[in-house]
N, C-alpha and C positions, 0 to 999 in steps of 0.2 A: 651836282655838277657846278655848285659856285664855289666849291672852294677855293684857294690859291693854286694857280697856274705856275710850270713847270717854267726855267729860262726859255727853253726851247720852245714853247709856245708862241709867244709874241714873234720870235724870230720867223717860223711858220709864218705867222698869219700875215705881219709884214712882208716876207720875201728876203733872199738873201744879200738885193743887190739893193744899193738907193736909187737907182736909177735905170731905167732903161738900156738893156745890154748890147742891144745889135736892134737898129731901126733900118726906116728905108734910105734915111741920109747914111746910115752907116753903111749898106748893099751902094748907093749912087758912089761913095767914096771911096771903094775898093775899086769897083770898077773902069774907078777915071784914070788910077792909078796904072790901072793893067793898060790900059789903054793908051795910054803917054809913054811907054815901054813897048808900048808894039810898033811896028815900023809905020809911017803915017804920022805917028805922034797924037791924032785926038781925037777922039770918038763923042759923038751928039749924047745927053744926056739923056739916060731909059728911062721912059716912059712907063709904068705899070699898072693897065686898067684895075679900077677897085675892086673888079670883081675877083681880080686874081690875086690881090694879095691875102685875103682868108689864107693859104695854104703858109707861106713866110712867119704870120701870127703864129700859129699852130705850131709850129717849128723852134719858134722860141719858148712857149711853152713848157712842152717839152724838155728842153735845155735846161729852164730852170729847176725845173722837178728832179731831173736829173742829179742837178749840182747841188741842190740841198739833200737829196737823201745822200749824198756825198759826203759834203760837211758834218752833216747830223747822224753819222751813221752809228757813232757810239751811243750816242744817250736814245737812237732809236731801240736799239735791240743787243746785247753782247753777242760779238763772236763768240763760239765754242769751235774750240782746233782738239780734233783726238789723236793722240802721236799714234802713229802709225804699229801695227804691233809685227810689221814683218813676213806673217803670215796673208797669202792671200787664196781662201776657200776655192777651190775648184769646184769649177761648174758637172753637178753630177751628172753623169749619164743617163739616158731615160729607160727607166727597170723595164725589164723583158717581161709581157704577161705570161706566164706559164700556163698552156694548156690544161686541162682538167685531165687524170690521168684514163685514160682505157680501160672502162672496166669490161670486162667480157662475164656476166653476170647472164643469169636465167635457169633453168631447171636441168640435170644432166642425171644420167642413168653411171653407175662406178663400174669401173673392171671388176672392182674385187673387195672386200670388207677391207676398211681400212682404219689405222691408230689415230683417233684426233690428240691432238695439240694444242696448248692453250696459247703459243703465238705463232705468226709464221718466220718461223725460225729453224733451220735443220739441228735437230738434239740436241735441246735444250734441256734445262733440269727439273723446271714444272710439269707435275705429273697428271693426269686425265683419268687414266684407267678407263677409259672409254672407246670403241669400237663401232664404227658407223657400218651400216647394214646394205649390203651392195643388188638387197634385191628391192630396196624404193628407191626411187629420183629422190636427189638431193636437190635444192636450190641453194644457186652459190650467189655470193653476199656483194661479194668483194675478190679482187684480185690482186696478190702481195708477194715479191720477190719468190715466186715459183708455187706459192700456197695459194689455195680457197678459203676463203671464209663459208661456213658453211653453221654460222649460229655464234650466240656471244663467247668470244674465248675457245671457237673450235674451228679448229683449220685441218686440211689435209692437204698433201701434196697435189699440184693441180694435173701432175702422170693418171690418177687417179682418174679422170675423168673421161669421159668414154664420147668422143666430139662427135663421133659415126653415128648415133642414137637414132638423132631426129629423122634424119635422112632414111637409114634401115628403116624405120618403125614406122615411114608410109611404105614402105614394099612389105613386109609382113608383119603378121600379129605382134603384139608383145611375151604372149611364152613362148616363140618361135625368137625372137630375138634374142630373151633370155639365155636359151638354150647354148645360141649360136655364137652371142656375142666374147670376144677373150678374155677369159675371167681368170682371177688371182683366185684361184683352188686352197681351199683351206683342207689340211690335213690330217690327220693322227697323229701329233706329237711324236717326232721319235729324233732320236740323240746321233749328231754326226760329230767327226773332227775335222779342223781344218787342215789339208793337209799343203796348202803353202797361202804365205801372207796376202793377205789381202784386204784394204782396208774397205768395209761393208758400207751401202750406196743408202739414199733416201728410197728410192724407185729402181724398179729393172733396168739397167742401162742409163743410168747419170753418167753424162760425161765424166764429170768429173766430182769422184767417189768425195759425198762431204763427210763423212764417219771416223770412227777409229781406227785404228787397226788389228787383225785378227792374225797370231801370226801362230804359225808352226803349233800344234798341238790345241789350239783352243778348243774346249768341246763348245756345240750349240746343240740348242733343239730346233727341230726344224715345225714351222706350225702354217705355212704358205706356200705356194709353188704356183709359178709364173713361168711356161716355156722352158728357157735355159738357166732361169734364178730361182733361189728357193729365201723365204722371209725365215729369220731368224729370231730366237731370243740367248742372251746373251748376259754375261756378267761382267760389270766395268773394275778393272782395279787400279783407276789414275784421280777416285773422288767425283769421278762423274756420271751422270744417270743416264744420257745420251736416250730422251724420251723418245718414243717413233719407231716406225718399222725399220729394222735394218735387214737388208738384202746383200747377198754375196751369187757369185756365177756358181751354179751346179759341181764346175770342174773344179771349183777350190774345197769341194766338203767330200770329204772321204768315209767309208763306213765306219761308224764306230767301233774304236778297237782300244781297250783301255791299256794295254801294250803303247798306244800313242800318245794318251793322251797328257797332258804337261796341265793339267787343271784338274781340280779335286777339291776335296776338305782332309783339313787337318784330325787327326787320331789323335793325339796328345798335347797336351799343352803344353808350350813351348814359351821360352823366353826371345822378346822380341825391340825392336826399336821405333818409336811413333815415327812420324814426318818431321818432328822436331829435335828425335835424337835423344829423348826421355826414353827411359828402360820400360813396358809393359809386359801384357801376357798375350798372348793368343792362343785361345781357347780350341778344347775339340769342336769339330762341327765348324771352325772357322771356315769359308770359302776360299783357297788361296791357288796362286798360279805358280807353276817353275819359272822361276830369270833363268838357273845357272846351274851348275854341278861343282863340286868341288870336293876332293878329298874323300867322297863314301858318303857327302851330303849335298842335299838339295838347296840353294840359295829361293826364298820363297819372298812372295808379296801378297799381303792378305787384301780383300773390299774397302777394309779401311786403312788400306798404303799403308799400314806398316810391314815392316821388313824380319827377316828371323832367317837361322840354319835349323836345318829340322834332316833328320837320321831317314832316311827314304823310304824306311817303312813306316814311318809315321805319315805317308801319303797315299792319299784312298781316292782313287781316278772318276771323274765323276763330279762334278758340283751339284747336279739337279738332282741327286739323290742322297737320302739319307744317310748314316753310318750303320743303320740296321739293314745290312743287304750281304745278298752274296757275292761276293769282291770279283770271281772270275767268271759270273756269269752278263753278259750283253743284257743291259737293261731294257731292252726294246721287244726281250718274250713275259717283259710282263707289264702289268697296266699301269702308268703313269701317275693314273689321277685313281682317288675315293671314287668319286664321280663312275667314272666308268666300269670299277667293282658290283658300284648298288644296280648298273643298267643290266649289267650282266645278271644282276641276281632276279630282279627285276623278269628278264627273259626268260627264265628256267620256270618260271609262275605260267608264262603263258603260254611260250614259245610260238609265238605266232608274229610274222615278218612285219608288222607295223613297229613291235618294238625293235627291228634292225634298221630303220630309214636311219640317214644320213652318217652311218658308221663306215669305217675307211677298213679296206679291205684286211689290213692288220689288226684293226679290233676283230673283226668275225675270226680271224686265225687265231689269236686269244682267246676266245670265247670256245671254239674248236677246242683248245688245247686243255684247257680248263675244264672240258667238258668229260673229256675221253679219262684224264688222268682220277676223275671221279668215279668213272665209269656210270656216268649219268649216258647213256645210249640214245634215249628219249631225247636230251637237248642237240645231242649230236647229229641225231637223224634231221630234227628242225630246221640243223646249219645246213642240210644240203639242199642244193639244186634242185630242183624238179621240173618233171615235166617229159612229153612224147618228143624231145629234142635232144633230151639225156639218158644218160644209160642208168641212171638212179632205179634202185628196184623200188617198190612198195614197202610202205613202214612195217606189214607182217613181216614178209620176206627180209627185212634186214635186221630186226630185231631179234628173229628166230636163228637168224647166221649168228649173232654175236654172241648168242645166248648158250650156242653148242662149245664157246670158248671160257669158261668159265675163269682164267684168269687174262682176262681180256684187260683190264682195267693195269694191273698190274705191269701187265706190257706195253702197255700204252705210256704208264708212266716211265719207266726205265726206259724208250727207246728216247724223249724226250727229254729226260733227263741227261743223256748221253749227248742229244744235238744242242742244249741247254749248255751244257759243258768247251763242247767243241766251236762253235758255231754261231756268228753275228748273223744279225738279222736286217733285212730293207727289205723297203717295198718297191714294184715295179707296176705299173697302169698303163694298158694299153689299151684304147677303146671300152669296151665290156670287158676284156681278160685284165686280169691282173695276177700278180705273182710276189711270193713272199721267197725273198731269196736268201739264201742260206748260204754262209761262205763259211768255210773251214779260217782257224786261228792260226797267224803266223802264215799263213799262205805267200805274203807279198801281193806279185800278182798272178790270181788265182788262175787254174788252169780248170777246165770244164770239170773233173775230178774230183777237184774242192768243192765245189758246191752243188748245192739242193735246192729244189723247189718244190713249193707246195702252191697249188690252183686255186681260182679263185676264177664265178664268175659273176658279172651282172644282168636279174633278170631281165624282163618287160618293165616291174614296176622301178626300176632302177634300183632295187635293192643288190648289194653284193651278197654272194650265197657261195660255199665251198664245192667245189667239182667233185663230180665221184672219182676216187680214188687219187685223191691231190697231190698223192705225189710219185704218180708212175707217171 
């Protein structure tokens, strides 16, 4: 601190004036001034006890601190001027906390077995191949534009959830509720067409159907039923996978009749054009839909969008089925799956009604049918009804009837072979009865005439079991 001193120092510590700036002679001599100017002309000189002038000092003080930071204002500190850039920031608004969303989370019982999904998303193209099981409570996770979370990367539609549960389930048991509660009915696979557009729902009753469209001719298989809706599987030909249950109304699926149907696989390879308008092939076995007609040819779009004309017998009605079949017969008189081949064979082993639980009354008509055309008697007898509530005779008594027919087997195949020929096939459920209906080909709409039935009932232990004499 001994260095050499700044100018402005000394200045400081001197003061900026030599002399005193404003004293009491200098307050007595304005005043005398005012006062020789007021009327009267002269006023007595003021008086200022000592003790009052402390405050006048202080005042000048002041003054001078004043007028030297004044003076000295440059070599105290530089201004800084920032030109102005024009813009001037608006004062933000105060952010809105957004509530936490509603989850409606906890353990919930399903209507019915349902397709998970790996987001919640309506048909999307990530696939799961998974199936949730509608006879445990699920717990749901989360809740997300119409979906549940119900595990990492599995959602279901939140229709699915059965909100009545809890409630039922203090007034009765749980197999009572099981029983009672509205369940999505899983089926026996069997083959319809659409008989007018309609584009297929996430759940029974969406407002508003989020899916593709299904128009005129599409075959599906049907593998669900809900009320007035039946669950679908389905084949995309716009490159999309449209993962998820799709659902259509009852009234838009007509029996299958391959006379309708505008979807099939290709017979012969055919020259065709990708999405980009490069020349390819499409192969037999391709899966492809009708656009168009033209000229004695079919305009066609195959699974993977490309496009071709193709000669209309080169088209075999059908997509869910092979090209080894018989073209004019209703695929719904024979069995779908391997699977239900080996169960069948399976039952001829034991024939005893444990191996029928949860088969759909159309499998035991196949297994019937299958049975008789072998002239296996023994399995046939199995398939029926029994009991002092039916008019079923005794296994002597009806084995010794068929046995006085010795080509029994024979007729049995030719009279089926003939409704084979004639004849599409559904099923009908009503309570314990059920019915396999039979409609003549090319009927339109069928007149009592046209069609057949074949009975069906369900026991005590809820197995389906065939009525005696099924179809008088």
């Amino acid at each position: 601190m001994n260095g050499p001193k700044p100018e402005w120092y000394d200045k400081l510590k001197s003061g900026p004036f030599t002399r005193k700036t404003f004293t009491m002679d200098d307050i007595y001599r304005i005043e005398q001034k005012t006062a020789e100017s007021a009327p009267g002309g002269r006023v007595r000189k003021l008086t200022i006890p000592k003790r009052r002038r402390t405050l006048p000092v202080l005042a000048a003080v002041f003054l001078c601190v004043a007028a030297a930071a004044f003076l000295f204002r440059g070599e105290l500190e530089p201004a800084v001027t920032k030109a102005w850039s024009g813009f001037v920031k608006p004062t933000e608004p105060p952010q809105a906390t957004v509530p936490p969303l509603q989850q409606e989370t906890g353990t919930f019982y399903l209507k019915g077995d349902a397709a998970v999904v790996s987001e919640p998303k309506a048909f999307g193209d990530e696939e799961t191949e998974t199936t949730v099981n509608s006879e445990n409570a699920v717990t749901v996770l989360e809740k997300r534009n119409g979906f549940v979370k119900i595990g990492e990367k599995r959602w279901i539609p939140e229709w699915y959830l059965n909100k009545d549960a809890e409630k039922r389930l203090k007034e009765v048991r749980l197999s009572q509720f099981l029983r009672e509660r509205p369940v999505v009915t899983m089926t026996a696979p069997y083959y319809g067409v659409i008989m007018q557009d309609v584009n297929f729902s996430l759940y029974p009753g969406e407002p508003k159907p989020s899916g593709g469209v299904l128009k005129y001719g599409r075959v599906v298989e049907v593998i669900r039923d809900y009320r007035d809706w039946v669950c679908v599987n389905v084949f995309s030909y716009d490159g999309r996978k449209y993962v998820g249950d799709k659902w259509v109304p009852k009234e838009n699926v007509g029996v299958y009749d391959s006379s309708v149907a505008q979807e099939g696989l290709l017979k012969e390879r055919v020259e065709a054009l990708s999405p980009s308008g490069t020349p390819a092939y499409l192969h037999p076995g391709a899966r492809i839909v009708i656009e168009g007609e033209a000229d004695g040819f079919y305009r066609i779009r195959s699974q993977s969008t490309y496009t071709a004309k193709i000669n209309k017998s080169d088209f075999l009605p059908n997509p869910f089925l092979g090209l080894e079949r018989k073209e004019d017969t209703d695929p719904q008189w024979y069995f779908t799956q391997e699977e239900m081949l080996n169960r069948y064979e399976d039952f001829t082993k034991t024939r005893t009604d444990d191996r029928l639980k949860g088969l759909e009354p159309i499998d035991i008509f196949r297994y019937y049918v299958m049975a008789s055309e072998k002239g296996d008697w023994e399995t046939v007898y199995a398939l029926l009804i029994k009991g002092s509530d039916y008019a079923t005779p005794g296994r002597e008594e009806y084995l010794s009837d068929i046995g006085r027919e010795p080509d029994a087997d024979k007729q049995a195949k030719q009279k089926w072979d003939v409704l084979r020929k004639d004849y599409t096939l559904y099923q009908e459920i009503s309570g314990d009865s059920a019915y396999i209906v039979m409609t003549k080909r090319g009927s339109g709409s069928p007149s009592p005439e046209d069609k057949q039935a074949f009975s069906l009932t369900r026991n005590k232990a809820g197995i389906w079991k065939v009525s005696w004499l099924p179809m008088q």
